[in-house]
NUKOL-533409 format. One record per atom (N, C-alpha, C): x, y negated, z; atom name. Coordinates in pm, whole numbers. Example, Ala and Ser with C-alpha at 12.3 -4.5 7.8 and 13.67 -1.06 7.14 Angstrom:
     c1     c2     c3 atome
   1319    569    780     N
   1230    450    780    CA
   1320    330    780     C
   1285    225    708     N
   1367    106    714    CA
   1290     -3    787     C
***
This chain:
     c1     c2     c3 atome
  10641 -17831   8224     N
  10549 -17729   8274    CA
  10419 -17798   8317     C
  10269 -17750   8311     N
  10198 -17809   8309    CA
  10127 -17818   8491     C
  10134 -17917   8558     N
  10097 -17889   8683    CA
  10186 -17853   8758     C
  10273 -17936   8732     N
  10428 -17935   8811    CA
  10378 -17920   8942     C
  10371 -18049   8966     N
  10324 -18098   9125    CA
  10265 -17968   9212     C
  10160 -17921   9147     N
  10055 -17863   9184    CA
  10123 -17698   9226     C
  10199 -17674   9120     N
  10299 -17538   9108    CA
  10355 -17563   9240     C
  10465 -17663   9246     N
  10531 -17671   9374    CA
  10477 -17664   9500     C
  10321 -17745   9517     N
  10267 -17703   9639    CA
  10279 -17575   9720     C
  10190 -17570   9568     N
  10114 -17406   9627    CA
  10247 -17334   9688     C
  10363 -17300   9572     N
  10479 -17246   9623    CA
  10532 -17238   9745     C
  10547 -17369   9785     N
  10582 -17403   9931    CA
  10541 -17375  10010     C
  10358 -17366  10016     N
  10313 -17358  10086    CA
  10296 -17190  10205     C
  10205 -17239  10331     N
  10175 -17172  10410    CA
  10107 -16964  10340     C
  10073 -16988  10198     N
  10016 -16908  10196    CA
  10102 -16790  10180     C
  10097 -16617  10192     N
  10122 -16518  10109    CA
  10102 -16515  10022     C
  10187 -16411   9930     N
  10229 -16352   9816    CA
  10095 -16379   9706     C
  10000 -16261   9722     N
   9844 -16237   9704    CA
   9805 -16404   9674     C
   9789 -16485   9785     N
   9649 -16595   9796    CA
   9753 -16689   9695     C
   9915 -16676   9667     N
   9977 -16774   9617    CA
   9892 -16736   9492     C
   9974 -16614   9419     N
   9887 -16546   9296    CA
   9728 -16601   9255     C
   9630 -16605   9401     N
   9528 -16628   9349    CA
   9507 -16793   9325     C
   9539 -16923   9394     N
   9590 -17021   9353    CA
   9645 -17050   9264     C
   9749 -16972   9209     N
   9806 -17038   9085    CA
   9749 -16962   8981     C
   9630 -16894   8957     N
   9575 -16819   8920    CA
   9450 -16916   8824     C
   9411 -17002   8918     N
   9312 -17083   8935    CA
   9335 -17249   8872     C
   9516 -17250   8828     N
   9500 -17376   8782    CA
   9454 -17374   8632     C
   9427 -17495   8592     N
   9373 -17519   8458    CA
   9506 -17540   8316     C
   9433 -17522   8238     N
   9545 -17504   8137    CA
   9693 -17384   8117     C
   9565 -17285   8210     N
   9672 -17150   8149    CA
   9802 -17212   8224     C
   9805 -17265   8345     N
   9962 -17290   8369    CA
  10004 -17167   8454     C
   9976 -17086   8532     N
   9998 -17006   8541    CA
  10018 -16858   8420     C
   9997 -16878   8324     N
  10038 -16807   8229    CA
  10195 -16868   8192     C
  10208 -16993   8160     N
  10332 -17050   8113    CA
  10427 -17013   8190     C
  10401 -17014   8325     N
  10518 -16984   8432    CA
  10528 -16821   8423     C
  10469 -16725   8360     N
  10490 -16646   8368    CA
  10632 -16572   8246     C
  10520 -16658   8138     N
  10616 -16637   8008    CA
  10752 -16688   8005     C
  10766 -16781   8046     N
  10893 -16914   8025    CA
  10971 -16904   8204     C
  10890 -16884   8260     N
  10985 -16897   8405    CA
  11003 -16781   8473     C
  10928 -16706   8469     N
  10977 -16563   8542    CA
  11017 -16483   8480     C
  11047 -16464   8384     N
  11160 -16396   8325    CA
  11305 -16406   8331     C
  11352 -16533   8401     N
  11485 -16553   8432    CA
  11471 -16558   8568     C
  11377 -16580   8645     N
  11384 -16536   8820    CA
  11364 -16458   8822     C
  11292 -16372   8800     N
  11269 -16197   8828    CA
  11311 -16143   8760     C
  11448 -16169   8689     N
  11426 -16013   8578    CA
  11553 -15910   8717     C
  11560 -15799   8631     N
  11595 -15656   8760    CA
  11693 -15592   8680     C
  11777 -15561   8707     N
  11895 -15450   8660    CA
  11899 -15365   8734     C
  11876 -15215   8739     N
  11912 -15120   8758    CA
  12056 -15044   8722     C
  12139 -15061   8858     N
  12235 -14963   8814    CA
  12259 -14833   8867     C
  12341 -14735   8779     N
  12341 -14603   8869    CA
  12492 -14525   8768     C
  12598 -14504   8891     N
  12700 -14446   8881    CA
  12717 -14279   8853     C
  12734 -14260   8783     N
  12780 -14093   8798    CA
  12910 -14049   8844     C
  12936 -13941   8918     N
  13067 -13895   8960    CA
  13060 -13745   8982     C
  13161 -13703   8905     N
  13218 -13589   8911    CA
  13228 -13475   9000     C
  13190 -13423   9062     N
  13152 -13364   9218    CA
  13337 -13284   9221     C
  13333 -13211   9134     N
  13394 -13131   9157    CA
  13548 -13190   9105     C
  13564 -13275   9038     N
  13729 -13378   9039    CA
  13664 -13490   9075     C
  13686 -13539   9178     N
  13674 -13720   9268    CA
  13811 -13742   9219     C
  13934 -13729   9209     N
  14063 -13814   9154    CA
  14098 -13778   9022     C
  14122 -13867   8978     N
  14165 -13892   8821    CA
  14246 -13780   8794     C
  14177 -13714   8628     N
  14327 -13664   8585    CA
  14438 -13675   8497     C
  14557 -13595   8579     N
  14672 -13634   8533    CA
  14728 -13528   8490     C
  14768 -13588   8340     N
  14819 -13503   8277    CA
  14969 -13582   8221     C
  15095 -13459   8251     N
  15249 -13502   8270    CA
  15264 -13439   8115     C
  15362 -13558   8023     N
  15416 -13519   7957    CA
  15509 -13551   7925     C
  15632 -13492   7859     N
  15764 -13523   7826    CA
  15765 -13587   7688     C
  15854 -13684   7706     N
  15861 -13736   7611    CA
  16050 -13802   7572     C
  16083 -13747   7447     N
  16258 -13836   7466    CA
  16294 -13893   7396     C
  16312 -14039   7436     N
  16345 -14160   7376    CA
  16538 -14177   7433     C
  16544 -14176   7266     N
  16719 -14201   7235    CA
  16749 -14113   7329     C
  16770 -14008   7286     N
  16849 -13860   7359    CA
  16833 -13918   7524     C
  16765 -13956   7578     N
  16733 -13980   7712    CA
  16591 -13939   7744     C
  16610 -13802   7843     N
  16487 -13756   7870    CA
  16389 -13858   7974     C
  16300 -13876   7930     N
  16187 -13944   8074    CA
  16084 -13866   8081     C
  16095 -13892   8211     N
  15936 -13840   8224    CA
  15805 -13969   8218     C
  15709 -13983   8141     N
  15628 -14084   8155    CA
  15468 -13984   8248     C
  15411 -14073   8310     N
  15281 -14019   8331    CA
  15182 -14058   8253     C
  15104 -14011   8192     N
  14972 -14014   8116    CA
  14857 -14000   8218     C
  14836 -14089   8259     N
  14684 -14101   8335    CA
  14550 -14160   8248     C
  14479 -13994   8210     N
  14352 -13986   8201    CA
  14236 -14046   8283     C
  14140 -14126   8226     N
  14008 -14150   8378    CA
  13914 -14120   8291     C
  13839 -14042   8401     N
  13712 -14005   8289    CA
  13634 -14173   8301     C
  13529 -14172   8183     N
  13441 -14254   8175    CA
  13358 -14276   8249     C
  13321 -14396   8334     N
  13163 -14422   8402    CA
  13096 -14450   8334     C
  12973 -14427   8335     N
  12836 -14492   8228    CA
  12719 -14511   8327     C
  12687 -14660   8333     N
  12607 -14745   8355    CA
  12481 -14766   8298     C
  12353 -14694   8365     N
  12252 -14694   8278    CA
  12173 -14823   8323     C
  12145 -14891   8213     N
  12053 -15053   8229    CA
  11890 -14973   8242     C
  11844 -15026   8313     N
  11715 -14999   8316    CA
  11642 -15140   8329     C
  11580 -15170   8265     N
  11474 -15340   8244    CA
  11392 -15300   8302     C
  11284 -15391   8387     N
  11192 -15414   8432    CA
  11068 -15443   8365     C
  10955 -15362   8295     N
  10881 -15512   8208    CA
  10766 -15521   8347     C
  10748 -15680   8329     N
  10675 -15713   8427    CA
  10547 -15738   8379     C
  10440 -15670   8438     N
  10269 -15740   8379    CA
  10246 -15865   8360     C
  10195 -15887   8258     N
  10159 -16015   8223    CA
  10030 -16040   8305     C
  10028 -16158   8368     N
   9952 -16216   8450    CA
   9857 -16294   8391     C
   9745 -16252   8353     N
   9636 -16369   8322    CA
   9551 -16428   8380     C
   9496 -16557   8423     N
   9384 -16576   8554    CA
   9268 -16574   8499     C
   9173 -16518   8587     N
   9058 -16443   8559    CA
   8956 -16515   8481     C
   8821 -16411   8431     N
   8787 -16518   8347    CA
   8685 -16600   8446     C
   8604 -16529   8564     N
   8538 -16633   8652    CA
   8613 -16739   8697     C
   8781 -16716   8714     N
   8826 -16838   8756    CA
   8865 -16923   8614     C
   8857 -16886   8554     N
   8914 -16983   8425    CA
   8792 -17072   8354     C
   8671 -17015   8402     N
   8566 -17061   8311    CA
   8471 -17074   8474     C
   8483 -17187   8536     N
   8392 -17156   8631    CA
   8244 -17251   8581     C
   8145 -17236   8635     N
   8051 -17240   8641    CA
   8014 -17356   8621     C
   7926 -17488   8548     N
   7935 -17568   8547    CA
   7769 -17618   8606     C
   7730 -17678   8735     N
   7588 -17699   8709    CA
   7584 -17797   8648     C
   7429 -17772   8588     N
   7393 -17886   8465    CA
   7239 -17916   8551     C
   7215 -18079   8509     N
   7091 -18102   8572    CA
   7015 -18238   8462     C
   6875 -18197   8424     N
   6840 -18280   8338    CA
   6734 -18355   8425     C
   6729 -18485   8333     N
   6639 -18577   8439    CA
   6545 -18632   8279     C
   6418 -18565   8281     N
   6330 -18641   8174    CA
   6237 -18628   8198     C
   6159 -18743   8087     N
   6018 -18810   8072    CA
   5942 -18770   7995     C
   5818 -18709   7968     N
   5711 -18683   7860    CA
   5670 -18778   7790     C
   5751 -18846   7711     N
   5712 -18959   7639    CA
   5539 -18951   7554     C
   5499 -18820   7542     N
   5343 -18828   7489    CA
   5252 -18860   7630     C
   5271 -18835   7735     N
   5213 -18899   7859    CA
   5222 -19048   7870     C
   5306 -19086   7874     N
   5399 -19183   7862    CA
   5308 -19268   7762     C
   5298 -19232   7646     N
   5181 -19304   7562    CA
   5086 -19343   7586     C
   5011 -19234   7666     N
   4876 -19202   7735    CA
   4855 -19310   7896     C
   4986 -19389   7911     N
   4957 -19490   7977    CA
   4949 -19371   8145     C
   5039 -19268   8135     N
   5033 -19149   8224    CA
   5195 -19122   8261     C
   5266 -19251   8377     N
   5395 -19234   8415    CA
   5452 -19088   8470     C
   5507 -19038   8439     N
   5608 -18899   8461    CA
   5725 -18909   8470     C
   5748 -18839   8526     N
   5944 -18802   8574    CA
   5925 -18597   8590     C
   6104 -18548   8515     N
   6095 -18442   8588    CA
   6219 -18384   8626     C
   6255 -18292   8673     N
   6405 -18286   8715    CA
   6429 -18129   8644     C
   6515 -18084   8578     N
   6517 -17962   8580    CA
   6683 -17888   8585     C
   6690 -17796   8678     N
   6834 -17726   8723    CA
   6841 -17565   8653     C
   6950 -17601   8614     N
   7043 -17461   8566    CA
   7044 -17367   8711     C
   6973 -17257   8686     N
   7025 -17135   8843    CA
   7145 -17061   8795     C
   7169 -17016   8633     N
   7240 -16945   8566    CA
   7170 -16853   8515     C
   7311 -16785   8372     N
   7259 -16661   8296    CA
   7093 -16762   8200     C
   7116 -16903   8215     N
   7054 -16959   8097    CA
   6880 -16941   8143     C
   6866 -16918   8296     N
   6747 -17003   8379    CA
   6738 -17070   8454     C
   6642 -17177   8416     N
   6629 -17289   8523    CA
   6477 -17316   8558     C
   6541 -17389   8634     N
   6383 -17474   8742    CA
   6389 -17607   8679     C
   6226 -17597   8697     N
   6133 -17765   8643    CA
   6103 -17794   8757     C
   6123 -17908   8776     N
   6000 -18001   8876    CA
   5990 -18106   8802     C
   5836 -18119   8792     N
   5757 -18225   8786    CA
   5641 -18326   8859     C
   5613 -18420   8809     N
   5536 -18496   8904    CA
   5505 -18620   8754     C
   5363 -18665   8791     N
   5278 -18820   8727    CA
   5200 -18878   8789     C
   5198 -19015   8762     N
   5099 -19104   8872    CA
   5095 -19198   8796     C
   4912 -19231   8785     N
   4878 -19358   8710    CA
   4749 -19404   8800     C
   4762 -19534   8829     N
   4636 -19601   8901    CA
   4597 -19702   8810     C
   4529 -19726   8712     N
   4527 -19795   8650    CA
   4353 -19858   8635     C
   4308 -19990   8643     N
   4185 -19998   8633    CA
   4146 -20151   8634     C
   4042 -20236   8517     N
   3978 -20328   8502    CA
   3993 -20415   8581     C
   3938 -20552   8605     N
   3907 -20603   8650    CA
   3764 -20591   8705     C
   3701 -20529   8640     N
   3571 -20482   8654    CA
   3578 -20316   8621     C
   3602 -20255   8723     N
   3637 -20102   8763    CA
   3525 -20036   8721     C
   3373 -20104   8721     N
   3242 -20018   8691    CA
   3329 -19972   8556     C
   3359 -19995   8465     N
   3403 -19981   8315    CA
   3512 -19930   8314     C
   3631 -19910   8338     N
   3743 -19822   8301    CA
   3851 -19840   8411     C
   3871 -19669   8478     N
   3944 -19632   8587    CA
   3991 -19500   8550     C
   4120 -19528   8585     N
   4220 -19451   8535    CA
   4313 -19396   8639     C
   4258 -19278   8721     N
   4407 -19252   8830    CA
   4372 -19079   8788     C
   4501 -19089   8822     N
   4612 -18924   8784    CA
   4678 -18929   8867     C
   4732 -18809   8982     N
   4862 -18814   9000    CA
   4809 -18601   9045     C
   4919 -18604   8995     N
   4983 -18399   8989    CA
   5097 -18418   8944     C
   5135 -18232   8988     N
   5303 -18234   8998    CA
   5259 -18060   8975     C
   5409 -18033   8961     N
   5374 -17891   8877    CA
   5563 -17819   8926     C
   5561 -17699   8885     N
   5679 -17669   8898    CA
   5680 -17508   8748     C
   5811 -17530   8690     N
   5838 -17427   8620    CA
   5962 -17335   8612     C
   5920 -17225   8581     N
   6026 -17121   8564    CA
   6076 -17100   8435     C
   6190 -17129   8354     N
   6254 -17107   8210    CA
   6349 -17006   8174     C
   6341 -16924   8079     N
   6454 -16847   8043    CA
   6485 -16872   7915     C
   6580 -17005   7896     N
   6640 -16972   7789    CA
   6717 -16894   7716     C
   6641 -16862   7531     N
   6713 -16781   7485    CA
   6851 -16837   7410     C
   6911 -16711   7367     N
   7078 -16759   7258    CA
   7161 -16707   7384     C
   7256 -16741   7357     N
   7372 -16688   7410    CA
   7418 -16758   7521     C
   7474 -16713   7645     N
   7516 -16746   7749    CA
   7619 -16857   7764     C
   7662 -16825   7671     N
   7799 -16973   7614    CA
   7712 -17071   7564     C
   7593 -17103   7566     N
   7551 -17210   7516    CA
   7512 -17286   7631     C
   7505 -17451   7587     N
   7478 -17526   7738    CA
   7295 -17524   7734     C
   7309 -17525   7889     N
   7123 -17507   7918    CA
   7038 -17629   7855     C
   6917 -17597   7867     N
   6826 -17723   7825    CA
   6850 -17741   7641     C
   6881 -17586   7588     N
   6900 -17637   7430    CA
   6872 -17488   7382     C
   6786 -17514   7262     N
   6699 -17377   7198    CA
   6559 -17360   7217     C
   6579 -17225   7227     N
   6390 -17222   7271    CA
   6389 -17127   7381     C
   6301 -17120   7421     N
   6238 -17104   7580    CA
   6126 -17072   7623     C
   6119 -16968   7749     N
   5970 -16923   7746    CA
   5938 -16944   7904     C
   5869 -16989   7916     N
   5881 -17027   8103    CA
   5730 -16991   8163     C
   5725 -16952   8263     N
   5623 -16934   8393    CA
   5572 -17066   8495     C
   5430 -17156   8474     N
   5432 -17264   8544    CA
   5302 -17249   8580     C
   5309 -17375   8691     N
   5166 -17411   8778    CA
   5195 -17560   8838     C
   5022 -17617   8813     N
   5049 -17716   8867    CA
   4934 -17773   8974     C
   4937 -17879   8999     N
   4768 -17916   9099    CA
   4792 -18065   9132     C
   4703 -18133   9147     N
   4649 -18228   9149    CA
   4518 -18330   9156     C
   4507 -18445   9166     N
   4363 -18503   9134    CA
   4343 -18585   8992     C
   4212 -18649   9027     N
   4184 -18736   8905    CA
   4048 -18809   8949     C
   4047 -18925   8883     N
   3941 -18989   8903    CA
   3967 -19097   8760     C
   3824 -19059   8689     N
   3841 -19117   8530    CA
   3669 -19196   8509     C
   3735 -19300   8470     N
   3566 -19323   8429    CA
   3598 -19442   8307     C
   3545 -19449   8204     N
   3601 -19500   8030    CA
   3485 -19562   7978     C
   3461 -19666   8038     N
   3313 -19749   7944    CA
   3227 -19651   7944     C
   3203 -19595   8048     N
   3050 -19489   8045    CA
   3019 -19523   8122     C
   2870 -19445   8149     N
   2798 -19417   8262    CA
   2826 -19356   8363     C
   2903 -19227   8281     N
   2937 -19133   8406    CA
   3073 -19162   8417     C
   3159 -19106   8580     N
   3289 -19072   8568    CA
   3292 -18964   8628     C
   3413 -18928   8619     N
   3442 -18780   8673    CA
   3578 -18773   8801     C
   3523 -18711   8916     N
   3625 -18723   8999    CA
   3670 -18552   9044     C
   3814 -18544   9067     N
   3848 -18421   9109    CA
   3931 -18432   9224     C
   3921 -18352   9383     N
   3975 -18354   9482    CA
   4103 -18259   9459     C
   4036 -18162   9388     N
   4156 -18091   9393    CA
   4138 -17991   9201     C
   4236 -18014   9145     N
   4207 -17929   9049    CA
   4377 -17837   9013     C
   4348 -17746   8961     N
   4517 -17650   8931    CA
   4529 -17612   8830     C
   4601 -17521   8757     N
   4621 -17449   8655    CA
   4760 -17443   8633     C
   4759 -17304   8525     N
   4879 -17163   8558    CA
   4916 -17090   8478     C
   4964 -17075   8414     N
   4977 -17032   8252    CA
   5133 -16989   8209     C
   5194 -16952   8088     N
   5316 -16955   8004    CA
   5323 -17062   7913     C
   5426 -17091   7931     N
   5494 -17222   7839    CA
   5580 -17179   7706     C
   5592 -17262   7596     N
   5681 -17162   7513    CA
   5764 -17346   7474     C
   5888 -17368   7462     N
   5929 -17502   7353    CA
   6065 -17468   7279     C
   6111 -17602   7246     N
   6254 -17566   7202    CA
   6285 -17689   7209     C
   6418 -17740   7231     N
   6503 -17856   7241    CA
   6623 -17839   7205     C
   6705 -17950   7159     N
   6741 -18012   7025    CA
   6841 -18135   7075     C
   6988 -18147   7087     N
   7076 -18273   7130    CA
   7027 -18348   7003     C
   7032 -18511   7022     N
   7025 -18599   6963    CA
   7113 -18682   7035     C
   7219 -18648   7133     N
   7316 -18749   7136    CA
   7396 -18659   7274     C
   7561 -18699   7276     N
   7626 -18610   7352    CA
   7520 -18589   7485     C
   7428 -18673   7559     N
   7359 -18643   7693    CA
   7227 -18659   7652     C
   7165 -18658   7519     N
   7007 -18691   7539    CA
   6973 -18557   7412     C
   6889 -18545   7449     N
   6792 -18386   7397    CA
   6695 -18452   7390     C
   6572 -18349   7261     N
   6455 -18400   7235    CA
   6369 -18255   7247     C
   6237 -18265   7340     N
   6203 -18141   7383    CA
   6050 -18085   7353     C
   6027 -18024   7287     N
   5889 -17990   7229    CA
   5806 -17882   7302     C
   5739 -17898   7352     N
   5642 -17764   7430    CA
   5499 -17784   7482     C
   5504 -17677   7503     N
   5359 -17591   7557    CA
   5290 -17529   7610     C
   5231 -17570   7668     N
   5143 -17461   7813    CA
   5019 -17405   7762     C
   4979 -17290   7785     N
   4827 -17203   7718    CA
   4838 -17133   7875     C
   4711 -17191   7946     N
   4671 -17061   8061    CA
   4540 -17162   8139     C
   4499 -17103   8263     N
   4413 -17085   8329    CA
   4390 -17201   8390     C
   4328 -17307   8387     N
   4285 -17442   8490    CA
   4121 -17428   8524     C
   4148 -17450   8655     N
   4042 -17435   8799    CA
   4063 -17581   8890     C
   3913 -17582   8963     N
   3875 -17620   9066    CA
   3711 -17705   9045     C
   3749 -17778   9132     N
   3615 -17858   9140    CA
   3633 -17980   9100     C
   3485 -18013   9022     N
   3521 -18185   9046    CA
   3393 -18199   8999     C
   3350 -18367   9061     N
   3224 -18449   9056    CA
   3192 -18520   8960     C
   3071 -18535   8916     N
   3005 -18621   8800    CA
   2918 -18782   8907     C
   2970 -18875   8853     N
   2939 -19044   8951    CA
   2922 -19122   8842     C
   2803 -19181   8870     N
   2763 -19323   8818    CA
   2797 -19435   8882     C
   2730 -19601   8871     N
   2765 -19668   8939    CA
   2635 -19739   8932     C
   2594 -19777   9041     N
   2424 -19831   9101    CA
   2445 -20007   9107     C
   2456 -20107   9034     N
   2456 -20225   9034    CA
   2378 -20268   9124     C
   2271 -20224   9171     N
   2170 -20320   9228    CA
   2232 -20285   9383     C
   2333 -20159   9426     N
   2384 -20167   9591    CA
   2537 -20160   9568     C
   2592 -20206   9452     N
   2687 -20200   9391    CA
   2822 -20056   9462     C
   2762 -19961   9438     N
   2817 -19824   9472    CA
   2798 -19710   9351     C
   2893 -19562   9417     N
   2909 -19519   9297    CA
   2837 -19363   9329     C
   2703 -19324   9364     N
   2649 -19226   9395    CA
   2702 -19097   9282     C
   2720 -18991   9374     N
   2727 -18839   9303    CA
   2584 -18821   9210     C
   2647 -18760   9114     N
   2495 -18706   9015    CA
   2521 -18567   9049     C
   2619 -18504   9028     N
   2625 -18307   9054    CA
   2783 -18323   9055     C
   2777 -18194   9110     N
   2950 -18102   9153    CA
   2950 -17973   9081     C
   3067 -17935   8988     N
   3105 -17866   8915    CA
   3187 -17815   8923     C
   3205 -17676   8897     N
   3314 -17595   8939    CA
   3350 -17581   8794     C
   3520 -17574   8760     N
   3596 -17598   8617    CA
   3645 -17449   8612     C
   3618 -17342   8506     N
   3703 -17240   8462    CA
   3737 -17254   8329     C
   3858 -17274   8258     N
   3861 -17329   8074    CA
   4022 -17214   8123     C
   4029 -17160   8001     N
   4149 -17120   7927    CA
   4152 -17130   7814     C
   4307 -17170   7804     N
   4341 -17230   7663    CA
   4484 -17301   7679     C
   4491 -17440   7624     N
   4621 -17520   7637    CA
   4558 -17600   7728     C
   4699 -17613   7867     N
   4660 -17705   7949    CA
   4775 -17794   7923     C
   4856 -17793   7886     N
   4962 -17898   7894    CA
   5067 -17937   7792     C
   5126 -18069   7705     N
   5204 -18053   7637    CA
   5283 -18147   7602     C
   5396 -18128   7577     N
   5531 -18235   7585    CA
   5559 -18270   7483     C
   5687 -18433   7466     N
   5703 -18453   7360    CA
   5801 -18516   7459     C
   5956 -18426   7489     N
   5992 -18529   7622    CA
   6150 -18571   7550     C
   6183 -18673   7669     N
   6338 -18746   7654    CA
   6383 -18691   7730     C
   6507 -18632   7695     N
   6539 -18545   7815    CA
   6717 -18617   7828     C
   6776 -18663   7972     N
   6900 -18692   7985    CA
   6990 -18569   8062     C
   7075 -18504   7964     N
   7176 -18430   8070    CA
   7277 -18497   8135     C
   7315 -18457   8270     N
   7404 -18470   8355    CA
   7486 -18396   8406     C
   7592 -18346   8343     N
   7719 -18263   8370    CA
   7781 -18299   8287     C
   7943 -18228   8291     N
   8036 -18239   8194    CA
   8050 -18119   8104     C
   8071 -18208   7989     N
   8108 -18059   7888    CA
   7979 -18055   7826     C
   7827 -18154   7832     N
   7698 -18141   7781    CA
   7728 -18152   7596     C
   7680 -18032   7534     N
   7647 -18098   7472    CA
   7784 -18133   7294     C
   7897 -18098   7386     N
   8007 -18170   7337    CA
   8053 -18093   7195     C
   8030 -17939   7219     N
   8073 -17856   7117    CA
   7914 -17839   7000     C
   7822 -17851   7022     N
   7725 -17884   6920    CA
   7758 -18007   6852     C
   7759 -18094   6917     N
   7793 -18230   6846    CA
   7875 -18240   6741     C
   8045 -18165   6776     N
   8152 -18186   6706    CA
   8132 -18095   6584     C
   8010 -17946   6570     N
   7984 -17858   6519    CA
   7860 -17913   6379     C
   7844 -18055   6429     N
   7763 -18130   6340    CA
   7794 -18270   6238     C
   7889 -18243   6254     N
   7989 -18392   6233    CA
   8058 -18351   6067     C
***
């Protein structure tokens, strides 16, 4: 029997009738089905019996007859009994199945990836993203690059923003998250300060943007996915136009600019690692 041990606990244990049911309800591998099929049918089964009787003759009847053996009369008695009949009545007992929330519980899944086209761009990223259920999840993201010359008048490179997204993947509910395509709700904010063998650079205290995302992702190995997407919406704020003055060796403002652009603000080319069990496992074997 599968989950011997486990059967016997529960049995023993402190609980009622009900919470036993819902415990053994709850083990894995249908063992509570087995015990139903194979073992309770010889502990519980039920016979019903039920007697009938005669109301009106309760004692047997007797009926006297003569009978004569070798010219010698006897009397023998002939005792009649009426018949009892015993009606069997079986029990069928419901088949017990454990439920499907308990049989299939919930598995969270949590991916941990990198925008490898950032990543190119010499633009470090990390992001985290969680299954809520019903095949939506949450993004968090975040990048940070300080990067700059020996001689900074000429090329300076800092980034750092972080963003957060909303996903509803489509396909079917039986499929594991973080695989297909997808349409998500995001925003992000951050700074920048860029300046590339020019004259000018450009600095931002604060800049944002807010838009719909659309991608699709793709297992390339039981825990790693490959993830394609896209942001089209609204980026705002301010930011400064700076030179650099050699002769007081500083970096004076030329003008301040306020940013309104719609269009594509953002776009991936990411490594994505899942972390749960069960990732992944039935596509794989479905490709083999």
């Amino acid at each position: 029997m599968p989950h011997r041990d486990e059967v016997l606990h529960i049995i023993d244990g402190p609980l009622d009738t009900e919470q036993k049911k819902i415990a053994l309800s709850r083990l894995p591998d249908n063992a509570y089905g087995y015990i139903i099929q194979n073992i309770y049918p010889d502990l519980r089964g039920v016979v019903a019996c039920m007697i009938y009787y005669n109301k009106t003759n309760t004692n047997p009847i007797v009926i006297y007859d003569t009978i004569r053996v070798a010219d010698k009369p006897q009397i023998i008695e002939v005792v009649r009994v009426d018949t009892v009949y015993i009606e069997k009545q079986a029990m069928v007992m419901e088949k017990l199945e454990p439920k499907d929330e308990d049989r299939n519980r919930k598995i969270r899944y949590i991916a941990l990836k990198t925008n490898i086209a950032y990543d190119a761009l010499f633009l470090p990223n990390v992001a985290l993203e969680f299954a809520l259920g019903n095949r939506w999840t949450l993004e968090v993201e975040g990048m940070w690059s300080w990067w700059n010359t020996d001689d900074s008048r000429r090329y300076y490179h800092r980034i750092q923003s972080g963003g957060i997204e909303v996903r509803k993947w489509l396909g079917s509910k039986s499929k594991t998250p973080f695989t297909g395509h997808y349409f998500g709700l995001y925003g992000m904010g951050g700074t920048y300060d860029i300046k590339y063998n020019t004259d000018t650079g450009y600095l931002s205290d604060c800049s944002y943007s807010a838009g719909l995302s659309y991608g699709y992702a793709f297992p390339i190995a039981k825990r790693l996915n490959l993830e394609f997407g896209i942001g089209v919406g609204y980026l705002g704020g301010e930011y400064k136009k700076y030179t650099f003055d050699p002769e007081f060796n500083r970096y004076p403002w030329q003008s301040t600019h306020s940013r309104t652009y719609f269009g594509p603000t953002k776009a991936k080319i990411s490594l994505v690692w899942l972390i749960g069990s069960g990732v992944n496992v039935n596509k794989l074997k479905g490709r083999r």
